[in-house]
Structure formats: structure tokens, C-alpha cells
C-alpha positions in Angstrom: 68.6 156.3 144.6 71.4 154.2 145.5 71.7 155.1 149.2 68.0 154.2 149.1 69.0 150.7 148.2 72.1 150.6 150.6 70.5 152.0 153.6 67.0 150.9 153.1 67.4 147.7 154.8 69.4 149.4 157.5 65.9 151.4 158.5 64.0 148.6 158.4 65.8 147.1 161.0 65.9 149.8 163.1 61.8 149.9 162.8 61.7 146.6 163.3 63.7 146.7 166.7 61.9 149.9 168.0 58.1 149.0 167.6 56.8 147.3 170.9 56.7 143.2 170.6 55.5 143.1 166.9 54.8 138.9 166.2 56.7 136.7 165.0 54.6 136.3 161.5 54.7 140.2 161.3 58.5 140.8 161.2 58.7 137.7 159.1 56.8 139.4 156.4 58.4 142.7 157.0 61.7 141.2 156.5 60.7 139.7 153.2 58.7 142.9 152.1 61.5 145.0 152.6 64.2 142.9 150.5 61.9 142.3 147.6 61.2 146.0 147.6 65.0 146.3 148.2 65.4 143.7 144.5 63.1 145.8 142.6 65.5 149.3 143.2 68.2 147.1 142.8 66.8 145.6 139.1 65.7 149.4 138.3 69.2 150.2 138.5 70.4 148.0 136.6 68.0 149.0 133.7 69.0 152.6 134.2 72.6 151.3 134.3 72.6 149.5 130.5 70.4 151.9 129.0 72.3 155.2 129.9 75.7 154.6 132.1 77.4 157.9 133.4 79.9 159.4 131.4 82.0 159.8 134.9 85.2 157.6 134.3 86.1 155.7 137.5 88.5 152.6 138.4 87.2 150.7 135.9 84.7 152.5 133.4 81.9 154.6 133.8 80.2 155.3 137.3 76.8 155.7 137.0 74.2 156.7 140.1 77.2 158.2 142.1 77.6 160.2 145.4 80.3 162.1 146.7 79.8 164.2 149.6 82.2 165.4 152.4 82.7 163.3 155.3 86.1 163.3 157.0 87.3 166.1 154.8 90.9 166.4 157.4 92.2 162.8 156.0 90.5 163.5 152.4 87.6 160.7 153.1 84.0 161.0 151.6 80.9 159.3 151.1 81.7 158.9 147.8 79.6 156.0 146.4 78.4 154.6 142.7 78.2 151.6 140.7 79.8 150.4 137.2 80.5 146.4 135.7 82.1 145.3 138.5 79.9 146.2 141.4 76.3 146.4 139.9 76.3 142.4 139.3 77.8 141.9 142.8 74.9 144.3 144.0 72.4 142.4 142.5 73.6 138.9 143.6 73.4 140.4 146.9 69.7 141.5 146.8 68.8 138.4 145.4 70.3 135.8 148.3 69.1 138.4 150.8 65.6 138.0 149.7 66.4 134.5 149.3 67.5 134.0 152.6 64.3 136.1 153.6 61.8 133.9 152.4 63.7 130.7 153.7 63.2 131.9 157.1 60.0 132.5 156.9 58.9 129.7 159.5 61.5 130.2 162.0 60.5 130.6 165.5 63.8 131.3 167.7 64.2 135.2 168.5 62.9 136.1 164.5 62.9 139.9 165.2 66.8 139.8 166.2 67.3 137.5 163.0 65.3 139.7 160.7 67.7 143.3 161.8 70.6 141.2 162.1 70.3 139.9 158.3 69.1 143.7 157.6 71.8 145.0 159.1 74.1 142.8 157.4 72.4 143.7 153.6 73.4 147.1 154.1 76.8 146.7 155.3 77.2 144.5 151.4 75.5 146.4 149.8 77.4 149.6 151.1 80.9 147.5 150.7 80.3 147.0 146.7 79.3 150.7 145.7 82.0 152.0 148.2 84.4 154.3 146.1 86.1 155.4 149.1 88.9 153.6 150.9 87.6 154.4 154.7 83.9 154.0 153.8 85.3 150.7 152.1 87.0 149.5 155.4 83.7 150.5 157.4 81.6 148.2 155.4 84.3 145.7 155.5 84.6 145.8 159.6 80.8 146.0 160.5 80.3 142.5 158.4 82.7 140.5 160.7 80.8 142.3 163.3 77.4 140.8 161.8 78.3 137.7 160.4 79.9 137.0 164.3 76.2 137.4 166.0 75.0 135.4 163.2 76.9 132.2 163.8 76.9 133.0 168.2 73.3 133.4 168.1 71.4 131.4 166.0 74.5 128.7 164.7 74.7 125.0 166.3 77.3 123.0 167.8 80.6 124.9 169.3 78.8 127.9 167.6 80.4 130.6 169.8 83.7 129.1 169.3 83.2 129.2 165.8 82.4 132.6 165.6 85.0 133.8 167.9 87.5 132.0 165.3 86.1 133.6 162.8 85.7 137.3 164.1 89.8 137.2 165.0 90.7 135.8 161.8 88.7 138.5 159.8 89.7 141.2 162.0 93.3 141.0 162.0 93.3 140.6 158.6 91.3 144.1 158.3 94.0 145.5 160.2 96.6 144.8 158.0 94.0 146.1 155.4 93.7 149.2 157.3 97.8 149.9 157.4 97.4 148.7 153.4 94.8 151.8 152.7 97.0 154.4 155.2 99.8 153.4 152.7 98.6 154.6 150.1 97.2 157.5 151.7 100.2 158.4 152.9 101.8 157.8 149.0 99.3 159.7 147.1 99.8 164.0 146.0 97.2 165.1 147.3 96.4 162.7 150.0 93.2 161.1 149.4 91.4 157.8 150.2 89.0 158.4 147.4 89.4 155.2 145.5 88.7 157.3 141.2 91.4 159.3 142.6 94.2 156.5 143.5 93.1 154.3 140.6 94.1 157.9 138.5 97.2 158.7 140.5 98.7 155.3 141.4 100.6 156.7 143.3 103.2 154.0 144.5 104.2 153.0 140.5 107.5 153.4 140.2 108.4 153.5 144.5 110.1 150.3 144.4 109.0 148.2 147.3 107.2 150.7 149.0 104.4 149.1 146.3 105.2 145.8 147.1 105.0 146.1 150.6 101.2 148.2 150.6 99.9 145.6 148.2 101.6 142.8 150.8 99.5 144.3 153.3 96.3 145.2 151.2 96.4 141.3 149.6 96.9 139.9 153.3 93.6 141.5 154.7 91.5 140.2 151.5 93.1 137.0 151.4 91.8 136.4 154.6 88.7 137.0 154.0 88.2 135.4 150.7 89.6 133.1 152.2 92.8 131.6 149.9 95.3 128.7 151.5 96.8 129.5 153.8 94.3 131.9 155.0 90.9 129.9 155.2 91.1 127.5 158.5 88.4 129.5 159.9 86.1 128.8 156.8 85.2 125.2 157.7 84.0 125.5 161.6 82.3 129.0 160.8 80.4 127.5 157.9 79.5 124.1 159.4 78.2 126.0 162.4 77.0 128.7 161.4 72.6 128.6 160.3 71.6 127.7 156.9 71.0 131.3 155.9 74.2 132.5 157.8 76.3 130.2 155.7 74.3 131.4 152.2 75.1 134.9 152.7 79.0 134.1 154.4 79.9 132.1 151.0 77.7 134.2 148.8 78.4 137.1 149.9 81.1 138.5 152.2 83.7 136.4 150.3 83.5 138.1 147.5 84.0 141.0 150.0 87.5 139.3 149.5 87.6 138.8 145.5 85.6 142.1 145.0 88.9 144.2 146.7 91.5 142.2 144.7 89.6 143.4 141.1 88.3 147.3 142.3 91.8 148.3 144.6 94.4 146.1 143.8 94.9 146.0 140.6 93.8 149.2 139.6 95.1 151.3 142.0 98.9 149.3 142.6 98.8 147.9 138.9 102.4 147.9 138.9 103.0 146.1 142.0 100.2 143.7 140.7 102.1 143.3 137.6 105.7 142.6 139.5 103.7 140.2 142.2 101.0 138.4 139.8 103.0 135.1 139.5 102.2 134.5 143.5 98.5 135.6 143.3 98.5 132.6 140.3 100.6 130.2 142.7 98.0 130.9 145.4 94.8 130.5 143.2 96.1 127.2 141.8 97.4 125.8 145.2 93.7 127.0 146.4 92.1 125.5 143.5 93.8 121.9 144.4 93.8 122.2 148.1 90.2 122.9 148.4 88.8 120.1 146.2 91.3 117.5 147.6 89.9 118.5 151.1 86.5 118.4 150.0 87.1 115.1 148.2 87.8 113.8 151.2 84.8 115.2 153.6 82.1 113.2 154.8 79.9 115.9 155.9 78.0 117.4 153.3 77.7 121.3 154.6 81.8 121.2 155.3 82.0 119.7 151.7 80.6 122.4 150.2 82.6 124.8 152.4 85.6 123.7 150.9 84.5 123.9 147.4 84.5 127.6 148.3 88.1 127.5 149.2 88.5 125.9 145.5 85.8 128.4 143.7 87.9 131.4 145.3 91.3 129.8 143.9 89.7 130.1 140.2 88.6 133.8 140.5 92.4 134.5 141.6 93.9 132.7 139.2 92.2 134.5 136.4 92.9 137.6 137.9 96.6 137.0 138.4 97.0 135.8 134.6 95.9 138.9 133.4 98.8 140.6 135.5 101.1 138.2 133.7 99.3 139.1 130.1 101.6 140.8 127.7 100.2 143.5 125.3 99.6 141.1 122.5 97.8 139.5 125.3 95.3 142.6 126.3 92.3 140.4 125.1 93.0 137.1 127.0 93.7 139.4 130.0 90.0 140.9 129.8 88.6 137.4 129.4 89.8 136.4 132.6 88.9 139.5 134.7 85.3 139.2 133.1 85.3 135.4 134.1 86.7 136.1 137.8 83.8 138.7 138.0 81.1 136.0 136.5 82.2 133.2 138.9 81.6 135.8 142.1 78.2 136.0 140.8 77.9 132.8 139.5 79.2 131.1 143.2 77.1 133.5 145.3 74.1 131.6 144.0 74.7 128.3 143.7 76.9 128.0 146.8 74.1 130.0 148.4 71.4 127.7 147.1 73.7 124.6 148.4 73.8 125.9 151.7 70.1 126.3 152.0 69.4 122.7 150.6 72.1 121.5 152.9 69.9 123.5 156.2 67.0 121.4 155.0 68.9 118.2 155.8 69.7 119.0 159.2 66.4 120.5 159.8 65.1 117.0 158.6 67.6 114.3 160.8 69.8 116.6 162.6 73.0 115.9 160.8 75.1 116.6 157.7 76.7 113.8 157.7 76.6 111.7 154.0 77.3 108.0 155.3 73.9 108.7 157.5 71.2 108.7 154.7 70.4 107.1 151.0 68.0 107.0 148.5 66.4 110.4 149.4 65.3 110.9 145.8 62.3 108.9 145.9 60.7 110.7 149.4 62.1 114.0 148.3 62.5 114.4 144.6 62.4 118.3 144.6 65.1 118.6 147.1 67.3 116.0 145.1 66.6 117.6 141.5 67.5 121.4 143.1 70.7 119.5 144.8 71.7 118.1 141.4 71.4 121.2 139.4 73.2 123.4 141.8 75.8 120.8 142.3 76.3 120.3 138.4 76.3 123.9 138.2 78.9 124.3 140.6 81.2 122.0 138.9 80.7 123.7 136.2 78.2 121.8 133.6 77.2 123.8 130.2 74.2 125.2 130.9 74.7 126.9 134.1 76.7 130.3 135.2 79.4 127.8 136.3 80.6 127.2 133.1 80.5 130.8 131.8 82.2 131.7 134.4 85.0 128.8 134.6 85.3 128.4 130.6 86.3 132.3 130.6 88.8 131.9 133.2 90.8 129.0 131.4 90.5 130.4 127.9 91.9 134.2 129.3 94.4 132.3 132.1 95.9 129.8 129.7 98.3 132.4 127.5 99.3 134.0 130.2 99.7 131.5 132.4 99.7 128.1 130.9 101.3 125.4 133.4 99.2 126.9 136.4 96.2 127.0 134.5 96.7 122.9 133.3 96.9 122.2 136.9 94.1 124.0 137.8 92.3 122.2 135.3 92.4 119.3 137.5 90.4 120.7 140.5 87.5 120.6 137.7 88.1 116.8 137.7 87.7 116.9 141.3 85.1 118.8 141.7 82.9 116.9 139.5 84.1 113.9 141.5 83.2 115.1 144.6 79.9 116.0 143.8 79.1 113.0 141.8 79.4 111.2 145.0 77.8 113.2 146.9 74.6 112.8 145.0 74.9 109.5 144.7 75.2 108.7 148.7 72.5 111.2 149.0 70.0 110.1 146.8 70.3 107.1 145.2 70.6 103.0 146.4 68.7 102.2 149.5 66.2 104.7 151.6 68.2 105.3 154.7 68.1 108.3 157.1 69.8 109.1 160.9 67.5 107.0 163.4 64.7 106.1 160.9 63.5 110.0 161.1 61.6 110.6 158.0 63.0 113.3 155.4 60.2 115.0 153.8 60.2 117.3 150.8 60.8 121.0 150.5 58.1 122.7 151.6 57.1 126.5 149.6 59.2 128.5 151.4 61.9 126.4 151.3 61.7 125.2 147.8 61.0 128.9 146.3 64.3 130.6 147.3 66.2 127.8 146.2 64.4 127.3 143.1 64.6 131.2 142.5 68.8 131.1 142.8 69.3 127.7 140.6 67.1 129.3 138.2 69.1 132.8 137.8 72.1 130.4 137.5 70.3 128.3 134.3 69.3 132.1 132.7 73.5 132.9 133.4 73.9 129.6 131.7 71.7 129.9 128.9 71.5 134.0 128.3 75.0 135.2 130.0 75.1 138.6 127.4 72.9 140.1 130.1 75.3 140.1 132.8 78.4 139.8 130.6 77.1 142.9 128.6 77.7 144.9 132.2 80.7 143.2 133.3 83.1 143.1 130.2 84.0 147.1 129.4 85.2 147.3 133.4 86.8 144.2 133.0 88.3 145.3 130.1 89.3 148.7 131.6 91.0 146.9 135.0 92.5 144.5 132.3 94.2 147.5 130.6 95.3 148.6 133.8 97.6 145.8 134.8 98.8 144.2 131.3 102.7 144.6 130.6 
């Protein structure tokens, strides 16, 4: 069942690129059939999953719907695959901004069969990345979504597109190779030699190696740090994004940096918990200096799209922070610990919507005038009052208004970070001041005072297929918001275990 849902999209593309000239309207329809069909496994797994998990204890908890066949038996590599609290809800975020990103495209015209495998292609490689319990199949995943993500932004981006996604393809890639001599680290460590990711997290195998463990988790943070991206790591974030198409830059901040986040919480920590533990004071210096860095920056942007961008850089610095405090958590502290993991876990979710929702809305604008750029319009509320009411709740969502998964998600961070880690913590604090800021204005040169748009060109509302995708991820956010015991129900006994892990 679950390498139906991984690979499902996979096929579809390759049907899609082997039938003779289908039209446009007909892979269109394809594309979406096959992610909505893709969201239904993925919310029939999720049933299975709370009703009866798996017994199987993995890196964090039960495993339920999992694989593990030979592969590359010589090096001790498998298709080993399954799900528990930490990658179901990253699974299901996935599905959902696919199929998202499906229906927005719906009226494009510009090569749409190339678009619809591309974006296939690229929903397997996540998908295959978050239920990857093997270290090689892991790094696979990892490499063939820089590959896809890089086509993305040089085929179907704007501006200095290709430059853009040249900087981001080396950025990414070296940092998998440093990844890649990470995971052959521990490899190389663990009796038997294994890449199987149950059996590391069992053995860890470079406690108590001195700083052989320090110097495999330098090299495993590096490669994911990158990616994520965290300061000073993220310069190839603004150009890729601002480039890069509206769906492109939905599922790049919704989805492959949390490729980023998703490694710190399922190797990291549990597999080199004691290096964690002896290195958590810089992972908490770099989430706060993230947290800061990114809202300043995005304080300070006058283009909406590269505005929200760096918000990313600040969202990331949260979900590192929290999981840093909990490798500073004393035993006494065991609780607070597994509040911040489950927080870290909630804001992937809760940013993979509503950052992908603002990138969508922000694709609308430049579909509309041709620019991102804030100073350029005003008063859009009154000719395009559904576009400014989704803009406002996303945006109050991301800055973390009661109500939406951004609070959940943020409140559970601070209340687990602040024992452990109380001075970094206060100081993140103030990127929520910033944030809120930041986006306050934004709506306000946006949509209120004076109509105004770029050469008097008129900005219409969103139109169905536009409006429902967006709607659709703004929405999930609100039921987070309101009803979060149905996600944090999943996400809380992994937290907890990962939390157990790495506390003192």
C-alpha cells in the first residue's frame, strides 16, 4: 500500500510522457486525477495508522505499513520503507500541496505534459524521502529532488531563471555530499554495518567515540542545513524562490525544506543522540540567529514573493530551535523536551501549507501585472476581495494568530524551548514581533488606501481553479488551528520517543 502511494505518481508520469501527443486539457486532468487518487491512499493510511499502528518499534515509535526488502545487500542497504508520527503528517502535507499545485495549474498552456511528470516525478521522490527508513534510499530521494526542483525553476521559472536554478542545484548538491560522507560515517561506525536507519537509531553506534560523533553529525547537519536552509546556508533560497513558478515555489518551501528539518528529527537526533546532546547549544544559536535574520531581511523586502521567501528562513529557525532545546532538556525536563519536538513537527506541517498557499496567491499577482513588487499596487481589496481575504488568513496564520496551525505550532515550541533554553528562546520571541510586522504591512500596501496597479493593468479576482487550492490549504490550516488533537494525536508518542532519545 505504501509504495502504491510513493510510486503511483511516478507511473503516471511515465504514461503521461509515453502516450502519443495527448492534449493539453487531457494531461491537465490526468495530473489532478492521479494526485487526488494519490490524497485518498494517503488519508486511508492515516485512518489505518490511528486506528491500529504496528507494534514494530522504529526511530521514534511504532512503524506501521512497512517494507524491507533486499536491495544492495553487499553495503547492508534495503528498501526498507514505513511510516510513524513523524513522517505520516509530513506525507500528508505532501499529498495535499501536490494536489494543490495540481489544480492551480490547471489553465496553463506552456509545455503542460513536461510540467504534469516533472511535478509527478517530484511527488514521488517526497513522498519516497519521508517513509525512507534507509540511509541510501534516504540520500536517493534526497539527490533526485535537487535534480527536479532544478528543471522546475530552468524550465518553467522567470527572470535569470537558469541562473537561479544553477545556484540552487550546486548549493543543494554539495551539501548532499557532505550528507553522503555523514551516512558512510556511520556506516563505517556501526557492528554490523548497516545503513538501515531502526538499526542505527538501536545501535548508535558513535555514543561514546569522542569526536568521531561530533565530526559525522558536523557532516550530516551541514548537508540538511543546506537544504533547510538555516543562516548561513540559505543565499540560494531568495533568487530560487523569486524565480522559480508559483507552484515550483509552493512545493520548494512546502515541501523539500522540510526534506531539511525532517533529517534533523528522524537521523540526527536519534541515531547520534549523544553528539546531539554535546552540540545542541549551536543547533539553538543557529535557529535563533535564523529566526532574527530571516524576519529582519524580510522586514526589509519590497517584493512580495522574496518577502515570503525569507519568512521561510525565519519559520525554519523556529523548528530548530525547538529541536535543539530539547537536546539541552535535563531529565526533570523530559516533558518540555517532547513539547518542542511535537511543535518543530507541527510547524513543518503547519508552514508547508500556508507558505505554500502564499506562494500561490503571490503567482496570481504576477500573473495579473507582471510583478511582485508591493510599492506597485494598492487597494486591491475592493476589485479582488477573495484574493485579499485568503492573503490575510494565510498571512495571520503565518505569523502565528490563535486560530491557525501557526500558533499550535509556535506556542508549543516556546512553552517546550523556554526551560531548556530560556535567553535564546526570549530572543526568538522577537522574530514573532517581526513577523507580524512584516506582514501587517504587507497587507496594508497590498490591499488597502488607493486602487493602484503596475501600468493601470486590471487585477481581477481568483478565478475556481485558482481560488480552490488555496482555499483548500488555508482551510486545513483553520481545522490545525481549531481541532489540532487530530494531527497532534499522531505526532506526540514519536515526539515523545525522539525526545527521550536526546534528553540528559
Amino acid at each position: 500500500m505504501l509504495s502504491v502511494v510513493v510510486f503511483l505518481p511516478l507511473v503516471a508520469a511515465v504514461v503521461l510522457l509515453v502516450l502519443p501527443r495527448p492534449g493539453d486539457r487531457t494531461v491537465a486532468w490526468t495530473w489532478i486525477a492521479v494526485t487526488a487518487v494519490d490524497l485518498a491512499l494517503v488519508v486511508g493510511l492515516w485512518v489505518g495508522y490511528v486506528r491500529s499502528p504496528s507494534a514494530a518499534v522504529g526511530t521514534a515509535g511504532p512503524i506501521a505499513y512497512e517494507t524491507d526488502l533486499r536491495w544492495i545487500p553487499s553495503v547492508g542497504s534495503g528498501y526498507h520503507i514505513g511510516v510513524d508520527g513523524l513522517s505520516l503528517p509530513l506525507v500528508a502535507m505532501t499529498a495535499v500541496l501536490f494536489c494543490a499545485c495540481a489544480v492551480y495549474s490547471l489553465r496553463r498552456t506552456e509545455r503542460v505534459r513536461g510540467q504534469a511528470a516533472l511535478f509527478l516525478f517530484l511527488q514521488t521522490v517526497s513522498l519516497g524521502l519521508f517513509v525512507a527508513l534507509d540511509l541510501i534510499l534516504f540520500f536517493v530521494f534526497f539527490d533526485l529532488s535537487i535534480v527536479g526542483m532544478y528543471f522546475v525553476i530552468a524550465g518553467w521559472g522567470h527572470g535569470p531563471a537558469a541562473r537561479s536554478a544553477l545556484q540552487f542545484f550546486l548549493y543543494t548538491f554539495v551539501g548532499s555530499l557532505a550528507l553522503l560522507l555523514g551516512f558512510i560515517g556511520l556506516y563505517l561506525a556501526a557492528d554490523p554495518r548497516t545503513f538501515d536507519m531502526v538499526e542505527l537509531a538501536r545501535q548508535t553506534p558513535l555514543d561514546g567515540r569522542g569526536p568521531a560523533g561530533g565530526l559525522v553529525l558536523l557532516a550530516v547537519a551541514l548537508g540538511l542545513a543546506v537544504k533547510t536552509p538555516l543562516v548561513p546556508f540559505h543565499t540560494w533560497l531568495p533568487p530560487a524562490h523569486t524565480d522559480a513558478p508559483a507552484a515550483g515555489s509552493a512545493i520548494l518551501a512546502g515541501v523539500l525544506l522540510k526534506m531539511g528539518t525532517y533529517g534533523f528529527v528522524r537521523i540526527a537526533m536519534p541515531v547520534l543522540p549523544e553528539a546531539w546532546r554535546a552540540h545542541a547549544s549551536v543547533f539553538v544559536a543557529l535557529g535563533v540567529v535564523s529566526v532574527l535574520y530571516g524576519a529582519l531581511v524580510a522586514l526589509a523586502q519590497t517584493d512580495f514573493k522574496r518577502m515570503v521567501a525569507y519568512t521561510s528562513v525565519n519559520h525554519m529557525g523556529y523548528i530548530l530551535l525547538g529541536l535543539g532545546a530539547a537536546g539541552l532538556a535535563t531529565g526533570a525536563e523530559a516533558d518540555a523536551a517532547a513539547v518542542a519536538v511535537t511543535g518543530a513537527v507541527t510547524q513543518m506541517v503547519s508552514h508547508g501549507l500556508l507558505t505554500g498557499a502564499l506562494f500561490l496567491l503571490s503567482g496570481v499577482l504576477y500573473a495579473r501585472a507582471g510583478t511582485y513588487d508591493m510599492a506597485s499596487y494598492g487597494g486591491l481589496a475592493a476589485p479582488a476581495p477573495r484574493f485579499a481575504a485568503l492573503t490575510a488568513v494565510a498571512a495571520f496564520g503565518a505569523l502565528g494568530l490563535p486560530g491557525l496551525s501557526g500558533f499550535i505550532a509556535e506556542f508549543q515550541i516556546f512553552t517546550g524551548s523556554l526551560g531548556p533554553a530560556p535567553v535564546p528562546t526570549a530572543l526568538a520571541l522577537v522574530g514573532i514581533l517581526l513577523t507580524a510586522a512584516l506582514f501587517l504591512r504587507a497587507l496594508q500596501r497590498l490591499f488597502l488606501g488607493a486602487e493602484r496597479t503596475p501600468d493601470n493593468t486590471r487585477v481581477t479576482d481568483l478565478r475556481a481553479f485558482e481560488a480552490v487550492p488555496i482555499a483548500a490549504l488555508t482551510a486545513l490550516s483553520v481545522a490545525v488551528g481549531l481541532l489540532p488533537w487530530f494531527l497532534l494525536d499522531v505526532i506526540d508518542p514519536a515526539a515523545r520517543a525522539v525526545a527521550a532519545v536526546v534528553v540528559r
